[in-house]
C-alpha positions, 0 to 999 in steps of 0.5 A: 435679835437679828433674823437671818436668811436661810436662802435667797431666792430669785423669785421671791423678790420679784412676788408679793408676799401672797404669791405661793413661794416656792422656798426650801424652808417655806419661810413666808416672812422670808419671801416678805423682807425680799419683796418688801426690801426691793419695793421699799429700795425703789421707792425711795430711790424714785423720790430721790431722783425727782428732788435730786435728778443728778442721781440718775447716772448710773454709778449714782443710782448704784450708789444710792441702791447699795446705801439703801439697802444697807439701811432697810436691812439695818431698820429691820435687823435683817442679817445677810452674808456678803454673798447674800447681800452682793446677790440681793443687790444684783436682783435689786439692780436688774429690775431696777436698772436691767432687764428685771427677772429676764435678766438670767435668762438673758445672760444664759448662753444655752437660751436661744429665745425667751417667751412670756406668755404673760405676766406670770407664765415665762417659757425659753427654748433650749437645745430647740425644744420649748420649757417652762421656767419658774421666773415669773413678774409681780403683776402685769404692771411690772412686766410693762415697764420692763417691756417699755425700759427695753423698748425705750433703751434703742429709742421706740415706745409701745403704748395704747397707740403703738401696742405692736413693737420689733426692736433689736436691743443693744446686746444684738437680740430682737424683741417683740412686743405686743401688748392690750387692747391686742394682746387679750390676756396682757403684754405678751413679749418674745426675746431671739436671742443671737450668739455673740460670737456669730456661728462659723461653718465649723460650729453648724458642722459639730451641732450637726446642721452641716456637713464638712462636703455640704460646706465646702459646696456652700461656699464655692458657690458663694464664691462663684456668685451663685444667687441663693436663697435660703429657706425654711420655717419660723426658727430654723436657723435661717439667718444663721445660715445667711450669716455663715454663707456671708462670710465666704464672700471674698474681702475684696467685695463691697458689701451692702446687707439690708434688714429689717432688724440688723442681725448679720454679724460680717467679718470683711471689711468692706460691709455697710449694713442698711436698716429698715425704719418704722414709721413715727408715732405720728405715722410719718418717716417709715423706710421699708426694705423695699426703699433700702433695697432701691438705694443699695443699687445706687451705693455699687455694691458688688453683694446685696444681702436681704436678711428677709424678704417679706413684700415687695421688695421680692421683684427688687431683688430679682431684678438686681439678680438680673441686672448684674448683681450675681451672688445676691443672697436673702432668706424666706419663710417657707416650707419647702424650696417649691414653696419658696418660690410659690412665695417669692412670686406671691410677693412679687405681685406686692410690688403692685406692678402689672406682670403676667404670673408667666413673667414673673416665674420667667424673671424668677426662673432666671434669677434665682440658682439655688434654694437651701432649705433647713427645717428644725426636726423633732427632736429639736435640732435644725438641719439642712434637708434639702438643697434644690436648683433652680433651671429653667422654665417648662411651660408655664411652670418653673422646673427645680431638681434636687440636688442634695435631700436628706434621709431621715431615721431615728435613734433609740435615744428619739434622736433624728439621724438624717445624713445629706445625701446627692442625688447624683445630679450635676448643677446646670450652674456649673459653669459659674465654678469654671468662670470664677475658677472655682474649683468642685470636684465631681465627686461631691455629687456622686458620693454616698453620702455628704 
């Protein structure tokens, strides 16, 4: 007599059969035939490839999963619909061949990051806001080599020499892994997710991070070439806000962007995008941002973009801000625009050269016009809450005025409701509106309300 499945569920292929299943019907054998059919898939699919190697191509490999499958159900007279079946070869593929059981989160839009914690412990962010979720591995093993198929897919490896990695995987995300003797309770591995379709300036108007008026002041002073920088925490929108500020810079422009992992989706034409190298397992060939950044002024570039400085490469930056490279644009960690200076001077003094602090705010003060600031609020949403200008030195401090702060309340719903307001002052880089015949009203900093 045929036994049948009463339902497929996902987290059952990827358990043993002593895991606590979490099933409809609370049908252990059903959690066994899953777990016990995809192990035995494997098994025989890793013995075939080592006498036949041919088989690894990818339509083989499909091929050979489906057959296989097919005769386990057979042997152990397990009855399956097509859609049952077709969905048990999908997770059989995915931990085979894909991302295992991260394979889903991956492919949900709504999920911005995926978190595991460890082995059995698989947290996402949605909507800004942290959830656990019931995906879970068999075992510490099976998380390592999901971590080591990612990493290996662009090239990289982590191991007992290299336990730290960064990598960006081919669909654009960028993953971190660190795993034992650092990682105490096991591998540990972090997925940013990137939206395939980079966000434009309308999609950060209706989520509510910008505002219509605010927009248009962004991009006039991209286009007035305006050195900016913009600022904020761990998980903000920092780069998502670089990518939009990008894509107001004219296509006549060449553009040079450099990053540690490349993130920056440019619509012009005219882009070359530079990316940092880590070093070898040997320790040998690493290529920093800082070195990027030095042959970038020798590519004539006409917009430099930093995804983030974090080194050195600060007083690179500032200097080409100097030198003629007006409209530059990078990203700091900070938290707030003061603090986004008291950062920049920090890692100036990296670059391991003998500058006074006064000659350092000096060239920053110089350098830098602009700091927007975003900040990820409560109830999860991320905003723009500050934009500030940078005008001058008064003695040894460099002198900020804000231009646009947000004002803050919440709704009965625990939602925050903040409207960027101006605070009624003009930017003293004003007159790069006029030399670019860059038209701005008046108005947009007098108004009520942004």
């Amino acid at each position: 007599m045929l036994k049948k499945f009463t339902r497929l569920d996902t987290g059952a292929l990827n358990k043993p059969p002593d895991a606590a299943p979490e099933l409809e019907t609370g049908d252990n054998e059903i959690v066994t035939d899953l777990y016990s059919i995809r192990v035995r898939v494997q098994q025989r699919l890793e013995a075939q490839s080592r006498s036949h190697p041919d088989i690894r191509q990818i339509p083989q490999i499909e091929q050979k999963i489906e057959t296989y499958v097919d005769e386990v159900l057979a042997h152990d007279n397990l009855s399956l619909t097509a859609s049952e079946r077709q969905r048990l070869l999908s997770l059989i593929l995915a931990d085979i061949l894909g991302y295992g059981p991260l394979e889903s989160l991956l492919n949900d839009e709504s999920i911005t990051e995926v978190m595991v914690n460890k082995y059995n412990e698989v947290y996402i962010e949605r909507g800004g806001l942290i959830e656990p979720t019931k995906v879970a591995f068999e075992n510490e093993a099976h998380l390592m080599r999901i971590i080591e198929r990612m990493v290996a897919h662009v090239g990289r490896r982590v191991d007992q020499v290299s336990p730290m990695v960064n990598a960006r995987l081919p669909a654009g995300y960028r993953l971190n892994a660190i795993i034992r003797p650092l990682a105490v309770d096991g591998p540990v591995l972090t997925i940013r997710k990137f939206a395939r379709i980079p966000y434009t300036a309308q999609d950060l108007i209706n989520n509510g991070t910008l505002t219509s008026p605010f927009a248009a002041f962004l991009k006039a002073c991209v286009e007035a070439r305006v050195n900016m920088v913009i600022s904020g925490a761990t998980g903000t929108g920092k780069t998502t806000m670089l990518n939009v500020a990008s894509s107001f810079i004219p296509a006549r422009e060449r553009i040079v962007t450099i990053e540690d992992t490349a993130e920056l989706k440019l619509n012009q034409a005219h882009v070359i995008r530079l990316e940092a190298r880590p070093p070898s397992i040997e320790e040998k060939g690493e290529i920093t941002i800082r070195q990027l950044l030095i042959n970038a002024l020798r590519m004539r570039p006409d917009r430099i973009i930093v995804g983030e400085a974090r080194g050195g490469e600060a007083l690179d930056m500032l200097q080409a801000m100097n030198t003629g490279h007006d409209g530059s644009l990078t990203t700091i960690h900070s938290n707030s625009p003061r603090d986004t200076l008291r950062r920049i001077e920090l890692m100036t003094m990296m670059a391991g050269l003998d500058l006074s602090p006064r000659a350092i705010r000096e060239m920053i003060a110089s350098a830098i016009e602009l700091v927007v600031h975003l900040d990820r609020l409560r109830d999860g949403s991320r905003k723009v809450v500050q934009v500030s200008e940078v005008n001058g030195m008064e003695g040894d401090v460099i002198r900020m005025t804000d231009l646009f702060a947000i004002d803050q309340s919440q709704s009965p719903k625990g939602q925050v409701v903040g409207m960027l307001k101006p605070t009624g002052l003009l930017p003293k880089f004003d007159q790069k509106f006029v030399k670019n015949n860059v038209h701005v009203p008046k108005s947009l900093f007098t108004g009520s309300a942004l």
